[in-house]
Backbone as JSON, one array per atom type, in Angstrom:
{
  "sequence": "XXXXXXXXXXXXXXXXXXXXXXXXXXXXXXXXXXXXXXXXXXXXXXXXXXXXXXXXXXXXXXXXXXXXXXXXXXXXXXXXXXXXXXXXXXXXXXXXXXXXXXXXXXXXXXXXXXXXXXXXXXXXXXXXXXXXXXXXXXXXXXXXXXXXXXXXXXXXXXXXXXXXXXXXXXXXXXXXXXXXXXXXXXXXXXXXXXXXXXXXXXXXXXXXXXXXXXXXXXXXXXXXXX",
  "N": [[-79.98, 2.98, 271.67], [-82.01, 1.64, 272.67], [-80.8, -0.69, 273.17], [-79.44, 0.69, 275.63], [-81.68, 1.59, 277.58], [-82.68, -1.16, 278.42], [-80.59, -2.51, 279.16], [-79.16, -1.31, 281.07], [-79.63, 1.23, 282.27], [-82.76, 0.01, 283.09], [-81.9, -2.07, 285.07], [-80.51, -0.67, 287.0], [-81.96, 0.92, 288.01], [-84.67, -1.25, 288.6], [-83.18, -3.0, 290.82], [-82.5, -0.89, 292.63], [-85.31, -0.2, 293.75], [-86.21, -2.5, 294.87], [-84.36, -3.33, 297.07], [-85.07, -0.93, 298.33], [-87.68, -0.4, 298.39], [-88.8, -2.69, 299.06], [-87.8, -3.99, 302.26], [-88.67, -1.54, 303.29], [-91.57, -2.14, 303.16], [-91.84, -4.19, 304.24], [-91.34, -2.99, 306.69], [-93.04, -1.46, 306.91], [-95.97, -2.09, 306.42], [-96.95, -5.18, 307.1], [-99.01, -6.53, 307.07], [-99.96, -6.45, 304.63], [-98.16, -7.73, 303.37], [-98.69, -10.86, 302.67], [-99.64, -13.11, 300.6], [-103.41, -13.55, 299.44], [-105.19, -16.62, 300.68], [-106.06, -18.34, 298.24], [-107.24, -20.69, 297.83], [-110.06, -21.66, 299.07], [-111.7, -20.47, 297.58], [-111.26, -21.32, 295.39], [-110.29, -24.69, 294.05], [-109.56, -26.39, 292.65], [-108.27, -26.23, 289.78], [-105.96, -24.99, 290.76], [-104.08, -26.5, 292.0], [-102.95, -27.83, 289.35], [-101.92, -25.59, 288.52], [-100.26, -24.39, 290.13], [-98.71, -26.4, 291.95], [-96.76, -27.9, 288.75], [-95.84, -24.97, 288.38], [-94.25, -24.06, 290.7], [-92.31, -25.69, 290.74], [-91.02, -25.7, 288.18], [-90.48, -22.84, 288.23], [-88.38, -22.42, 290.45], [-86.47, -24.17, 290.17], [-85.34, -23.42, 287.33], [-85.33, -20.74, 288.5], [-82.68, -21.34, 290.44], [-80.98, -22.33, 288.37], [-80.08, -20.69, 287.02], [-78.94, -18.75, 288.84], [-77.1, -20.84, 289.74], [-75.22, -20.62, 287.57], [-74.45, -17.94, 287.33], [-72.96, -17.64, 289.83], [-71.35, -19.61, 290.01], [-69.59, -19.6, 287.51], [-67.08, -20.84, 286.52], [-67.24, -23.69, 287.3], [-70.0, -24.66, 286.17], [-69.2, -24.23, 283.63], [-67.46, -25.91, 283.34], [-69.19, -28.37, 284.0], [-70.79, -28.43, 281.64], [-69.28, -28.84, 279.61], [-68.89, -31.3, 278.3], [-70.54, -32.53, 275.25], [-72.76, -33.76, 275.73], [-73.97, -33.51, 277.81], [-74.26, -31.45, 278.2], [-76.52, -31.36, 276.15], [-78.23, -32.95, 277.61], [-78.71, -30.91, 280.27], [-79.56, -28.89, 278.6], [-81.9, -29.86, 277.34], [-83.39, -30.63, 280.03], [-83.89, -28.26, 280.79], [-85.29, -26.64, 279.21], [-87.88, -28.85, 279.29], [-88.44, -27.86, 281.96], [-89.02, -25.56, 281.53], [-91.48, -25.29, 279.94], [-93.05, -26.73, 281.81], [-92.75, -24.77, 283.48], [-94.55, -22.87, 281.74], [-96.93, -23.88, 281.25], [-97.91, -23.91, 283.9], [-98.05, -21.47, 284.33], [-99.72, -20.72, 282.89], [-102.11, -21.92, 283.22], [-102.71, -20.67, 285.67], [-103.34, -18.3, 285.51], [-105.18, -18.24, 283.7], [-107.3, -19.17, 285.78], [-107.38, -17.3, 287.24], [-108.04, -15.42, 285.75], [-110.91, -16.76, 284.79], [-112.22, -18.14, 287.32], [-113.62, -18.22, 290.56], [-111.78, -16.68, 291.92], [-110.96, -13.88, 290.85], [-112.84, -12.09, 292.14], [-111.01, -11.47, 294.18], [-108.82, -10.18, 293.08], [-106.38, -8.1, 292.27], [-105.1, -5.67, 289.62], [-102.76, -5.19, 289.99], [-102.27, -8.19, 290.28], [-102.87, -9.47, 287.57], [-100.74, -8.39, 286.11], [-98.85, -8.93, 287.14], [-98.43, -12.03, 286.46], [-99.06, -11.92, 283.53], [-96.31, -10.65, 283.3], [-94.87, -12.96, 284.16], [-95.56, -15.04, 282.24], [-94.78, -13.44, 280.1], [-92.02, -14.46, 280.67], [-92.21, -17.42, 280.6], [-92.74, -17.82, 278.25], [-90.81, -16.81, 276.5], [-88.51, -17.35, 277.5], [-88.53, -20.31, 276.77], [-89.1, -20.52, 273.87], [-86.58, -19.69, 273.43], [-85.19, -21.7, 274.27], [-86.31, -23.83, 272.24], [-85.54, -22.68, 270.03], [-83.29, -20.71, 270.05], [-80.6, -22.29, 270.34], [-78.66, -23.84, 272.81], [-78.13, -21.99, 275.12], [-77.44, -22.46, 277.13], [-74.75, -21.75, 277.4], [-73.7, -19.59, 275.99], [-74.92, -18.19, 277.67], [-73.4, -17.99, 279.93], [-71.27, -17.02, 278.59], [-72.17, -14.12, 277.69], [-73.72, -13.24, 279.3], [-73.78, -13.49, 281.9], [-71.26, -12.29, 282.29], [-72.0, -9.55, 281.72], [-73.98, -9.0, 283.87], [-72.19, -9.29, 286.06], [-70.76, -6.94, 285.05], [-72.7, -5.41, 285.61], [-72.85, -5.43, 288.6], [-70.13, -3.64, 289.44], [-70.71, -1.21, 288.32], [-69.55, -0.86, 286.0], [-71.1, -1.18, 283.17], [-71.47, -2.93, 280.48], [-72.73, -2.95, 278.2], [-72.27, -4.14, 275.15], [-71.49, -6.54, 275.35], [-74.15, -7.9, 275.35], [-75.43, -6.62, 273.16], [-75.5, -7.78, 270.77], [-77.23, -9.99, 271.04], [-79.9, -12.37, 270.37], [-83.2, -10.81, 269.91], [-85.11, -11.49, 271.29], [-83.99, -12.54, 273.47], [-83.37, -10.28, 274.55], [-86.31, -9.05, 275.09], [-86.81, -11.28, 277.36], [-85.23, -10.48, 279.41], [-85.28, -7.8, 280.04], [-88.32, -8.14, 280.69], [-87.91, -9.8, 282.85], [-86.42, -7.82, 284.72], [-88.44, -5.65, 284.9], [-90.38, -7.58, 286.4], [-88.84, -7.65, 288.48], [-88.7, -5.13, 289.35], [-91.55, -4.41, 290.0], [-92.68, -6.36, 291.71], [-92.44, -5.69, 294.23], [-94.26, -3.8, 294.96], [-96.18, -5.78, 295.39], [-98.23, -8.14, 296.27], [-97.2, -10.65, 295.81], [-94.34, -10.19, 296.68], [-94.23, -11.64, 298.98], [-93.11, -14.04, 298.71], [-90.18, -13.67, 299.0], [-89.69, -13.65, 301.63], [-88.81, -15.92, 304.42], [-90.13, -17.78, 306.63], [-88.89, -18.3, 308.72], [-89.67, -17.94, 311.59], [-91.7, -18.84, 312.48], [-91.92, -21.08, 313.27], [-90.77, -21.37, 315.67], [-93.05, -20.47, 316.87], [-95.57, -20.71, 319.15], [-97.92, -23.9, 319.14], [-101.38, -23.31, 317.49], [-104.82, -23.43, 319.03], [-107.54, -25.08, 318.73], [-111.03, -24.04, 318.61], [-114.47, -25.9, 318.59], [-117.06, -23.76, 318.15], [-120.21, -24.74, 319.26], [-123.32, -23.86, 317.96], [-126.19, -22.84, 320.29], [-128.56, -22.28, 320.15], [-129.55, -23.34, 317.62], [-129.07, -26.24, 318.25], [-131.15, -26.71, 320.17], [-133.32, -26.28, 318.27]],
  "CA": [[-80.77, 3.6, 272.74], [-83.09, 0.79, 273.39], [-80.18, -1.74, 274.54], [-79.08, 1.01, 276.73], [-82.02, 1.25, 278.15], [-82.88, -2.17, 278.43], [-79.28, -3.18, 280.03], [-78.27, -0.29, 281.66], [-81.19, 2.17, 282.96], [-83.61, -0.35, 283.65], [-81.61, -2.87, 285.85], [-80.27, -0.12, 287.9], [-83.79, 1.3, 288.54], [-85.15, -1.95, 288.99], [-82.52, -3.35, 291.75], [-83.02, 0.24, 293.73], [-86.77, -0.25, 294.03], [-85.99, -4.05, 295.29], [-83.61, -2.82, 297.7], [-85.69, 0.66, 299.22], [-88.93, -0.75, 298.53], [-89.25, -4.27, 300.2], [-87.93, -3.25, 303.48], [-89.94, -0.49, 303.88], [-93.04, -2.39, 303.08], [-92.19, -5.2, 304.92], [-91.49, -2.96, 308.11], [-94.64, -0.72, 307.59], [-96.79, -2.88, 306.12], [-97.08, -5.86, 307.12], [-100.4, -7.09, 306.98], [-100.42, -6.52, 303.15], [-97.45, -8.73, 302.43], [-98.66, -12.29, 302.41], [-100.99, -13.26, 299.74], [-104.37, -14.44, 299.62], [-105.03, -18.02, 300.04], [-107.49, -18.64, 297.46], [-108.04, -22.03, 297.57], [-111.0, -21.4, 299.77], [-112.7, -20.1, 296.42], [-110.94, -22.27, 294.0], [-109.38, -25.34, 294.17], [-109.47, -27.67, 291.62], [-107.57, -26.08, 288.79], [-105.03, -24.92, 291.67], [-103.06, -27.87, 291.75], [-102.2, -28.21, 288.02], [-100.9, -24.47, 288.02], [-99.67, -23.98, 291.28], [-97.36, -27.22, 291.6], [-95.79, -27.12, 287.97], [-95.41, -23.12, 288.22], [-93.28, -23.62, 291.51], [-90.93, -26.92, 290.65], [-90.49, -25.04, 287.0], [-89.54, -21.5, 288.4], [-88.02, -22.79, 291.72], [-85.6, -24.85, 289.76], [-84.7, -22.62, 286.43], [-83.99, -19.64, 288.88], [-81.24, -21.91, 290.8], [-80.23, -23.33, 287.08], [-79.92, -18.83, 286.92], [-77.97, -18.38, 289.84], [-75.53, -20.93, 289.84], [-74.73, -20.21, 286.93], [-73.94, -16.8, 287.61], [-72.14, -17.64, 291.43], [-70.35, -20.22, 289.71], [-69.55, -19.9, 286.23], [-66.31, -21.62, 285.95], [-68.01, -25.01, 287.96], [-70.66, -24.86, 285.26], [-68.3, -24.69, 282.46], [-66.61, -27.59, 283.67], [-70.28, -29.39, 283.18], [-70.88, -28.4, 280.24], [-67.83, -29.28, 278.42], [-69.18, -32.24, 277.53], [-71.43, -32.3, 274.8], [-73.48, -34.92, 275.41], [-74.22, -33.54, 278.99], [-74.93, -30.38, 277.58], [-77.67, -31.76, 275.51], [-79.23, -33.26, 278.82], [-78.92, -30.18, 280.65], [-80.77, -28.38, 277.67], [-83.46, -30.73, 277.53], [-83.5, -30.5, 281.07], [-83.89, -26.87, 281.16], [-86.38, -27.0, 278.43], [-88.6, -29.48, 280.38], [-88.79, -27.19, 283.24], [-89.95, -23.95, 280.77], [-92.35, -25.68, 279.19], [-93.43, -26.72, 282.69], [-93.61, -23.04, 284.15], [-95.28, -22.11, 280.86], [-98.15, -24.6, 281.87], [-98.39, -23.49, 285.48], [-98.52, -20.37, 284.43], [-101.07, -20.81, 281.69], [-103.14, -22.3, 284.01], [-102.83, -19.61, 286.86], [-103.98, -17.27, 284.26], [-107.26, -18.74, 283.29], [-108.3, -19.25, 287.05], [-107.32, -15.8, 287.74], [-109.35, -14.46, 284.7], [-112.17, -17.55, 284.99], [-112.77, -18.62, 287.98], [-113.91, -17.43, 291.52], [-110.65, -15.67, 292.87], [-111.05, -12.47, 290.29], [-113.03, -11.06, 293.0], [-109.85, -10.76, 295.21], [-107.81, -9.92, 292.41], [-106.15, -6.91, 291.11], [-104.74, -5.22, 288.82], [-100.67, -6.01, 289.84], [-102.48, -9.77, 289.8], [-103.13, -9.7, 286.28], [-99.87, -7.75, 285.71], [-97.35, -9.97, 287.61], [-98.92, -13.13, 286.03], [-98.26, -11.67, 282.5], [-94.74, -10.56, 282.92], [-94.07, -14.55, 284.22], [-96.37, -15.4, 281.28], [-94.0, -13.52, 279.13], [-90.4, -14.56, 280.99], [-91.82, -18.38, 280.17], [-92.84, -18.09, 276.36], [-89.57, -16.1, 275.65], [-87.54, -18.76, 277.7], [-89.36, -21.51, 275.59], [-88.3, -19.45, 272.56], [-84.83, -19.54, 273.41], [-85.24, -23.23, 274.18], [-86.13, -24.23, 271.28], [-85.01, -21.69, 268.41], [-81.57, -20.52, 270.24], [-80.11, -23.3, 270.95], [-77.27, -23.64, 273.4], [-78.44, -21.09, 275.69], [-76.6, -22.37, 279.12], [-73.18, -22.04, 276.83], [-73.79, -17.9, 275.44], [-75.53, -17.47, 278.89], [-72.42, -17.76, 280.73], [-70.07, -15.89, 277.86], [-72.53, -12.74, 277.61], [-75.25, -12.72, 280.16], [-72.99, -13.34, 283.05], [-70.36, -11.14, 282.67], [-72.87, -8.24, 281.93], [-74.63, -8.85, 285.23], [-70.86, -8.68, 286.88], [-70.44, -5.62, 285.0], [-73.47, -3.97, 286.46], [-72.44, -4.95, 290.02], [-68.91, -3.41, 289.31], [-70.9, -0.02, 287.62], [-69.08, -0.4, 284.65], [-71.72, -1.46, 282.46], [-70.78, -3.85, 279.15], [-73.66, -3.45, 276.78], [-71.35, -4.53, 274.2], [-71.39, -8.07, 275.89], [-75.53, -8.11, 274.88], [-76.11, -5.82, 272.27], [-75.65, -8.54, 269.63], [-78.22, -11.08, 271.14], [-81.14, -11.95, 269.72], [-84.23, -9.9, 270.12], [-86.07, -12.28, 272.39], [-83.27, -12.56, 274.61], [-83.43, -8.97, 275.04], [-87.45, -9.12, 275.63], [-86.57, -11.88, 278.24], [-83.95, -9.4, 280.21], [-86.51, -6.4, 279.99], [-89.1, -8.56, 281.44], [-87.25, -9.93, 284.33], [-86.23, -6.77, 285.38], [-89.63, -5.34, 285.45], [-90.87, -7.96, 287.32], [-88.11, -7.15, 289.84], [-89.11, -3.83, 289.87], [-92.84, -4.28, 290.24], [-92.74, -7.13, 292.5], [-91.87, -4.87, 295.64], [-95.64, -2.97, 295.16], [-97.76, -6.57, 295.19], [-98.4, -9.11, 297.97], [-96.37, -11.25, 295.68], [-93.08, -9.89, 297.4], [-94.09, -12.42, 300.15], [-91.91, -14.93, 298.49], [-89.0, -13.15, 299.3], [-89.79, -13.72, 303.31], [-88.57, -16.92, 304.9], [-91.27, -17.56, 307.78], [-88.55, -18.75, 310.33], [-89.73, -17.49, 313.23], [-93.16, -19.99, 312.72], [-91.13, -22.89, 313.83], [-90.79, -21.44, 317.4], [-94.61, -20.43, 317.43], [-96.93, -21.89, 320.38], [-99.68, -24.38, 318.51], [-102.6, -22.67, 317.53], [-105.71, -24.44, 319.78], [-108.94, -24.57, 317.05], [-112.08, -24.9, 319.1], [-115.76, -25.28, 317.77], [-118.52, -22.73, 318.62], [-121.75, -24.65, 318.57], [-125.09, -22.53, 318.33], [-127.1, -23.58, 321.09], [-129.97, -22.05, 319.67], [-129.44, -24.39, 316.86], [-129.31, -27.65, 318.61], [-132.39, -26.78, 320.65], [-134.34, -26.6, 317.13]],
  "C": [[-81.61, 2.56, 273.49], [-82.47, -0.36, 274.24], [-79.48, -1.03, 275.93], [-80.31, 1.28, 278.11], [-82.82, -0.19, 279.11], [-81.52, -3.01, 279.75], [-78.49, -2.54, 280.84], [-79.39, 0.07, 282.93], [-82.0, 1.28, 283.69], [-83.09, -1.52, 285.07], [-81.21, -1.56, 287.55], [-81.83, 0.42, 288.66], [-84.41, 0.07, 289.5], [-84.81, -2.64, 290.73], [-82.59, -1.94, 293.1], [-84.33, 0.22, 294.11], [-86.82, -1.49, 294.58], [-85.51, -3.74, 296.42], [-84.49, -1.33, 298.61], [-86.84, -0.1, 299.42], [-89.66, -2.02, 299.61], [-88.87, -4.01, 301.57], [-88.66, -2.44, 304.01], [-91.1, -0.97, 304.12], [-93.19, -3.53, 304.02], [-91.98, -4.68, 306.89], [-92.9, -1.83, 308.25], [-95.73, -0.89, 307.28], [-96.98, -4.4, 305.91], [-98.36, -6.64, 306.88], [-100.89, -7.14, 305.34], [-99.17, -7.34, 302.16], [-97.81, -9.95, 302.24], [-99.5, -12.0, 300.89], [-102.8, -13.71, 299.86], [-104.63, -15.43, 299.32], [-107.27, -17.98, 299.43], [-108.02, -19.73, 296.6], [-109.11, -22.59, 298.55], [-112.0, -20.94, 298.8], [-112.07, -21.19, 295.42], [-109.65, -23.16, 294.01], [-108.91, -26.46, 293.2], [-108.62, -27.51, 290.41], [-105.58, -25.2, 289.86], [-103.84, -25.65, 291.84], [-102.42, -27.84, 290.48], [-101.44, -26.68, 287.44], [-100.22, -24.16, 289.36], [-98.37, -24.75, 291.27], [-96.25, -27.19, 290.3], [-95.17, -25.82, 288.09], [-94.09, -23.27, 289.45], [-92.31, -24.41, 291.27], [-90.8, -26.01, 289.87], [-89.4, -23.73, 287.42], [-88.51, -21.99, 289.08], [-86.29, -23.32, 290.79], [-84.74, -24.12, 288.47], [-84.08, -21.51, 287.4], [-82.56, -20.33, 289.66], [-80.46, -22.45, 289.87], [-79.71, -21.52, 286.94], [-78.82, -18.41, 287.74], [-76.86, -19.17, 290.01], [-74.26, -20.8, 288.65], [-73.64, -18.69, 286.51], [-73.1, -16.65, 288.85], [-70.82, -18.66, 291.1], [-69.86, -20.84, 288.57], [-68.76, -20.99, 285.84], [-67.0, -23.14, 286.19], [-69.16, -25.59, 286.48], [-70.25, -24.9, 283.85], [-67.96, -25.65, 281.71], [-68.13, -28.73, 283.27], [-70.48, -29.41, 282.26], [-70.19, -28.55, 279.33], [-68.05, -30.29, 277.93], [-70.23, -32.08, 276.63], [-72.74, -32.8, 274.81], [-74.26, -34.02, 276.89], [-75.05, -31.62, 278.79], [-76.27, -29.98, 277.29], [-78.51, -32.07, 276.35], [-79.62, -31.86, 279.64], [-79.98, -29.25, 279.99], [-82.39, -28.51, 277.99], [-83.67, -30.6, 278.96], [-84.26, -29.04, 281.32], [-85.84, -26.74, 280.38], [-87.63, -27.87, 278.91], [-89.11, -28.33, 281.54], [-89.32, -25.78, 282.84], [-90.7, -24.42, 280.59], [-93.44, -26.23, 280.91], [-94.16, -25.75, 283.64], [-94.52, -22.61, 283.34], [-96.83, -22.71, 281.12], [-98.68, -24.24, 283.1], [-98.86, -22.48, 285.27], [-99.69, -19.64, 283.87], [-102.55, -20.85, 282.22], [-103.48, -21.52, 285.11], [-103.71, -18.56, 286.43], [-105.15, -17.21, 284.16], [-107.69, -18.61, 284.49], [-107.92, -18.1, 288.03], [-108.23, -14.86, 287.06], [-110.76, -15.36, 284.75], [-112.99, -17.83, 286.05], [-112.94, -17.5, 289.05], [-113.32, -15.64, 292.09], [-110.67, -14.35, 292.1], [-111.9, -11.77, 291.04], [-112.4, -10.6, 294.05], [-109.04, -10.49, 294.08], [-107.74, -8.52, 292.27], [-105.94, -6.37, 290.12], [-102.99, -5.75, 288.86], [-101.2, -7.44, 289.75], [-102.17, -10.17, 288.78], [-101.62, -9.29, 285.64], [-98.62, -8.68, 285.75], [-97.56, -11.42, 287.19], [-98.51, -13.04, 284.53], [-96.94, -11.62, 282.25], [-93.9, -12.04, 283.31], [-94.42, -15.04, 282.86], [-95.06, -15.17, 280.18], [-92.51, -14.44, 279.07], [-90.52, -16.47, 280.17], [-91.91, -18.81, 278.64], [-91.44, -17.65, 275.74], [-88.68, -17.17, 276.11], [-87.47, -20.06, 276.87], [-88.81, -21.4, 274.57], [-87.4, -20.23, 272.46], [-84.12, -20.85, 273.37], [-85.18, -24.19, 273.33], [-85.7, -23.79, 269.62], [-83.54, -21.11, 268.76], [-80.94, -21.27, 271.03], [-78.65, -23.03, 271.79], [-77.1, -22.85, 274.26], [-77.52, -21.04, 276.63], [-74.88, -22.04, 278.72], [-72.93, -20.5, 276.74], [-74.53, -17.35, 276.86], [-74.26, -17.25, 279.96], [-71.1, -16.86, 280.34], [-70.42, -14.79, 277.54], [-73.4, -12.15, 279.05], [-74.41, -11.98, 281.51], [-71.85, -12.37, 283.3], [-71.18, -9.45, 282.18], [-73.05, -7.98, 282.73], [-73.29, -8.43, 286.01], [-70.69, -7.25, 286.84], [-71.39, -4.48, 285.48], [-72.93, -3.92, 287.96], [-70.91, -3.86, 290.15], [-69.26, -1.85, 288.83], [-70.5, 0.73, 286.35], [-69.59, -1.28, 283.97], [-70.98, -1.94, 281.23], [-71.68, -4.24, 278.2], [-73.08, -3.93, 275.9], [-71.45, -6.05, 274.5], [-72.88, -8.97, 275.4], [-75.96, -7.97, 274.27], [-76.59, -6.57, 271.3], [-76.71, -9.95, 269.62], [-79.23, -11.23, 270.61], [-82.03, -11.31, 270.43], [-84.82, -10.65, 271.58], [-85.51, -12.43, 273.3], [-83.68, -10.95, 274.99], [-85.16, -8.54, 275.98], [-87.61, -10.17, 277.02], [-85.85, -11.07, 279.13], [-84.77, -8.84, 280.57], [-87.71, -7.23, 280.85], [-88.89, -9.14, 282.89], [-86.52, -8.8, 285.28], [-87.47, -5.7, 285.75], [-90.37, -6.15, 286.16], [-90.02, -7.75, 288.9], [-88.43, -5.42, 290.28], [-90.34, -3.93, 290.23], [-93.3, -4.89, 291.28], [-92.85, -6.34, 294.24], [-93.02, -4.26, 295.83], [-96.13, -4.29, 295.37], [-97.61, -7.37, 296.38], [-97.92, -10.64, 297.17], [-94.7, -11.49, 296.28], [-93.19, -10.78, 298.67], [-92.92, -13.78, 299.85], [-90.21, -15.05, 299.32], [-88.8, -13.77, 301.24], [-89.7, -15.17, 303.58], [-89.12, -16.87, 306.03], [-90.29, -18.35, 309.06], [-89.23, -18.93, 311.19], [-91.01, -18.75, 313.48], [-92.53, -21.33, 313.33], [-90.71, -22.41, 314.92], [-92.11, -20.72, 317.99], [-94.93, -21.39, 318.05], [-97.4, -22.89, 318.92], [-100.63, -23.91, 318.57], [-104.22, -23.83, 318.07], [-106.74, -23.47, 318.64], [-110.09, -25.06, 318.21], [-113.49, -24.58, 318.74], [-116.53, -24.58, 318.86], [-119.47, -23.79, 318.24], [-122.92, -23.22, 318.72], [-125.96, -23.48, 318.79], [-128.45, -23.51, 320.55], [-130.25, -23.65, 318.8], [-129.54, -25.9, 317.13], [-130.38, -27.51, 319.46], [-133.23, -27.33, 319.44], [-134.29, -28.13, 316.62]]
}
């Protein structure tokens, strides 16, 4: 019951609320998709979670996707063993990386200034990365071989949801933590579509055929009289 809902129920859910939701919000609410920049309240611990957090993700989800766009290609890399082992470590490097960014996002979301613009999906969508990089980590270093069983179960699951003929059978037998990794990346795809995190998603084209914005100071006359 729990891998069906886990690999079944919740992806479909999730991908319909991705799909209805972000459109809508991004054509009738605009003004609540960006984020707030809140390095105007806090900047100093900014840097050491911001940069790691985006190389780390940025780079595991395209180590995610081509894996899944182009299994056989990635096969073919990995057939060596040696190259394998780099890729690993590679991979591994770049969790342990997000897990730091994200560690650090954390604290100066719960410590510092910016918790007076925060919310509640803040705290929420910060956890469920929180979890995706400790369970990745996990997997990193206790199930070894990940990019090898990721392409002979994961991937042809995901096929089988686009296709509607679901293949729990392909997952059921994974370990636990994989499964808590799955479950969490699919609730962040579902949740994502309510927060002013969904700005990601938006490629700001159009800013590269904006005018230049002219900045000009106000003095206060009063003020330079005194």
């Amino acid at each position: 019951m729990l891998d069906l809902l886990i690999f079944v129920v919740l992806p479909y859910i999730s991908i319909a609320l991705a799909l209805v939701v972000t459109p809508y919000r991004y054509i009738s609410g605009r003004l609540t998709w960006s984020a707030y920049s809140t390095q105007f309240l806090e900047r100093k611990s900014l840097f050491w979670g911001s940069v790691p957090w985006h190389y780390g993700v940025i780079l595991l989800l395209a180590g995610h996707a081509l894996g899944f766009l182009f299994p056989s290609a990635v096969q073919s890399l990995l057939s060596s063993f040696q190259r394998l082992i780099v890729m690993e470590s590679l991979a591994l490097g770049l969790g342990l990386l997000t897990l730091l960014g994200t560690a650090v996002l954390l604290y100066r979301r719960v410590f510092t200034s910016i918790r007076t613009v925060s919310n509640f999906a803040d705290y929420i969508i910060v956890l469920l990365v929180l979890n995706q990089a400790i369970t990745g980590v996990y997997m990193g270093l206790f199930a070894r071989w990940g990019m090898e069983w990721y392409l002979h179960t994961a991937v042809p699951w995901l096929y089988s949801l686009l296709t509607f003929q679901p293949n729990v059978a392909l997952v059921s037998g994974l370990p636990f933590v994989f499964k808590i990794h799955v479950l969490g990346a699919f609730l962040i795809l579902a949740f994502l579509p309510f927060t002013k995190f969904v700005h990601f998603l938006f490629l700001p084209l159009g800013f590269l055929f904006d005018p230049p914005i002219l900045y000009r100071w106000i003095k206060d006359r009063r003020a330079k009289k005194v």
